[in-house]
C-alpha positions in Angstrom: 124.7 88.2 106.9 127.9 89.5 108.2 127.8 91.0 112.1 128.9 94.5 111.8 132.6 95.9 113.0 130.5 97.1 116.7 130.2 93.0 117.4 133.0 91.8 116.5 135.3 94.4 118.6 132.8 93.6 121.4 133.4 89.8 121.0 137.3 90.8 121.2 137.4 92.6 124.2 134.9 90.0 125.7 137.5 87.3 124.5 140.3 89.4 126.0 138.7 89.8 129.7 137.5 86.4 129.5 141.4 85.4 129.2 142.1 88.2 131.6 139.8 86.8 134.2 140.7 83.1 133.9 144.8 83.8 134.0 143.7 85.8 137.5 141.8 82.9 139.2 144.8 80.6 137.8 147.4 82.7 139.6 144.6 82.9 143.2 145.3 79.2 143.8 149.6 79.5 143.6 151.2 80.5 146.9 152.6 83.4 145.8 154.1 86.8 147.6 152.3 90.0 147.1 154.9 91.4 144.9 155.0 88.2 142.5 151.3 88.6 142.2 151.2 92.0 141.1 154.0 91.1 138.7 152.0 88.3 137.3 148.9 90.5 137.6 150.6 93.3 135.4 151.9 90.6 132.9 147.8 89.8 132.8 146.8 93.3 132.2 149.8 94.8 129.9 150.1 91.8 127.4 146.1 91.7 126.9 146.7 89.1 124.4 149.8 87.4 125.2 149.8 87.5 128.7 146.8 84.6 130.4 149.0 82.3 128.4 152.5 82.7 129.9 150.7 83.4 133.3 149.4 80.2 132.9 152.2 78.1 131.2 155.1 79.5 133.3 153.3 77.7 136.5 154.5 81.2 138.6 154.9 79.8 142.4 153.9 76.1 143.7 150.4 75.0 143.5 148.0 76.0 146.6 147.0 73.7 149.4 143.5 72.1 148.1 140.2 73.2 149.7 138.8 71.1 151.8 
């Protein structure tokens, strides 16, 4: 039994905000200005596919001060 085209483009664009959602909380615990985080941000939301990755692997500002 093959799921129909419907699920499978659901599963995508949950894939796709999954990605989306996990590249933002990446980017909330750099220290980063306002304007670098919208740039990153816009990198997130204009590269749906492409874009968590290099968010992620480019390591955009230096690493936030740990909670605690």
């Amino acid at each position: 039994m093959l799921p129909s085209p419907d699920v499978i483009r659901a599963l995508l664009v949950l894939g796709v905000l999954g990605m989306a959602v996990l590249a933002a909380l990446y980017l909330r615990n750099r220290e980063l200005t306002i304007a670098e985080y919208i740039g990153w941000g816009l990198l997130i939301v204009l590269l749906p596919l492409l874009g968590p990755f290099l968010v992620i692997l480019s390591r955009p500002g230096r690493p936030g001060k740990p909670a605690g």
